[in-house]
N, C-alpha and C positions, 0 to 999 in steps of 0.2 A: 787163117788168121790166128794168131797167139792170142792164148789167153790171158785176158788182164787179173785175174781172181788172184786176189792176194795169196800168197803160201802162209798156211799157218803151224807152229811147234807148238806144241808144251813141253816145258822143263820140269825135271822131279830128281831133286835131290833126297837122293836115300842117307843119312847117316844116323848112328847109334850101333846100338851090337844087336840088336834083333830085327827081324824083317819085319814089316808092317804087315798086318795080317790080311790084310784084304787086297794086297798087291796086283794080283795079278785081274782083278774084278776093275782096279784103278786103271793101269793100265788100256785093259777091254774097253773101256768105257770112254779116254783118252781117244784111243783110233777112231771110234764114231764121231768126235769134236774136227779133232786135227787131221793135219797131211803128214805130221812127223812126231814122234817121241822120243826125247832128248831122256834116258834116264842117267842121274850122272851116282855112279855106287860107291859109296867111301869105305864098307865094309863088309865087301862077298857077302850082301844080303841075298843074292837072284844064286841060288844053290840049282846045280844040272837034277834035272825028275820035281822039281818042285810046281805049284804052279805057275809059280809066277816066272820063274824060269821061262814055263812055256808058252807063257802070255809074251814073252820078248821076243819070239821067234814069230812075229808078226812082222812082215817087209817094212814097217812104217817105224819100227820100233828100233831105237838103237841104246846100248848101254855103255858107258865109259867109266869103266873102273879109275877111281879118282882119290885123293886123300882129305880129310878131313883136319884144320887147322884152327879150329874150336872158332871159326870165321863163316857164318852161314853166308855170306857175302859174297866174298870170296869163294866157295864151294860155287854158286850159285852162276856169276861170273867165267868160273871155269864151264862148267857144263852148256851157259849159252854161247862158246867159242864154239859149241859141235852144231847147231841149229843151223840150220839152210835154208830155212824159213825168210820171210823177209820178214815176219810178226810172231812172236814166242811170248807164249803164257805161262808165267810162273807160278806152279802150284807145291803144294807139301803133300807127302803120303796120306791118303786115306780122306782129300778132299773134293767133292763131288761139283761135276761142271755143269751148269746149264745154258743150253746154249742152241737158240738160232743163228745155224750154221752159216746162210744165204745171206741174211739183212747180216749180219758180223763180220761178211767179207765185202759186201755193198761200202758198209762203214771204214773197214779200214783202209778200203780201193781208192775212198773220198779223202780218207785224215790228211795226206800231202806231205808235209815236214815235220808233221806233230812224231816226238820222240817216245812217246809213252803217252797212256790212257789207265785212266782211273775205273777199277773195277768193285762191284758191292760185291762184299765179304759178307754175308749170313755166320756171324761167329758165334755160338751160343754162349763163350763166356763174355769177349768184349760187346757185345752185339752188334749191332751191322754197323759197317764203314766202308770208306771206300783206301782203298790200297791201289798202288803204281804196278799192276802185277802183269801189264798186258806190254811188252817194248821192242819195240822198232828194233831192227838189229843196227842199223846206224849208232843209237842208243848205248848201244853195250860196246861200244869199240874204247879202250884203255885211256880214262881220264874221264870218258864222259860222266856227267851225275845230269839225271834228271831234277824239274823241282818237286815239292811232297805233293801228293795226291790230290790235297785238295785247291790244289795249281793247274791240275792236268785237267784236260778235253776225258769226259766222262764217258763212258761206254753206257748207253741204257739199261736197264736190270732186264728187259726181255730178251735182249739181244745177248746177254752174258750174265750172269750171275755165279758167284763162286761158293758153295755150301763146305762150311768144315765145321765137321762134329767135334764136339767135347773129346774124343779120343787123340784125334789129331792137334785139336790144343794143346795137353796136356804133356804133347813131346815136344815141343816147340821150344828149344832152349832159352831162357830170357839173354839176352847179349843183345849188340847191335846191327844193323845190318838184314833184318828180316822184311824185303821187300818196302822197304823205307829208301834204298837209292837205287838207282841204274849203275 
């Protein structure tokens, strides 16, 4: 009998001119959540002998060298065309998941047509919110736009929580488009 357990990705858009320095620890830490990682690279940050190089050469882990069009949106967009996933989780370099793995695929086996889910952010400079960072791949097919966050079917905090430090703030380019639409 097949199994019904939802597939699940994360997506990680690498851009800027320096590698995030805790890459390949993100990564690692990614394959214990998910079934896949989407990382999408806008500027030869995964260098060969690096670690984080060698964190990529995990089966679950794929990268797509991609370009960068000052459009986190769009970058974002691009990368979840590679996810095989039928559920992908949008995260940025150097933010940490928590996450039961079993009740988080119970839930999303249940969600049905919901296009996106509302996940809490632990931000230490905005402080906690919830963001649209959890979407359906139906979701992401060219034209769709989900509504904002606090429209969507909520993900519990024990079931999913998403931690991002002051460091990963701070690269966060202000523009539009950062996990605000599908």
């Amino acid at each position: 009998m097949p199994s019904t357990r939802p597939s699940l990705a994360a997506c990680l858009v690498l851009q800027g001119s320096s590698t995030p320095p805790a890459l390949d620890a993100d990564l690692r830490d990614l394959v214990d959540v998910v079934d896949e990682v989407v990382v999408y690279d806008t500027a030869d940050h995964i260098a060969p002998g690096s670690a984080a190089f060698d964190a990529t050469l995990h089966p679950a882990v794929t990268v797509v060298s991609g370009f960068w069009a000052e459009d986190r949106e769009r970058a974002k967009r691009a990368a979840l065309a590679h996810v095989e996933a039928e559920w992908a989780l949008c995260v940025l370099p150097g933010e940490k998941v928590r996450a039961d793995t079993d009740e988080l695929r119970r839930l999303l086996g249940e969600a049905g047509d919901v296009p996106a889910m509302a996940v809490r952010v632990d931000d230490v400079v905005r402080g906690t919110h919830r963001s649209a960072r959890l979407l359906h791949k139906d979701s992401v097919l060219p034209g769709a736009v989900c509504r904002p966050a606090d429209g969507l079917t909520e993900v519990p905090s024990r079931l999913l929580t998403v931690e991002q430090p002051v460091t990963t703030t701070a690269s966060v380019p202000r523009q539009r488009g950062v996990f605000d639409r599908v």
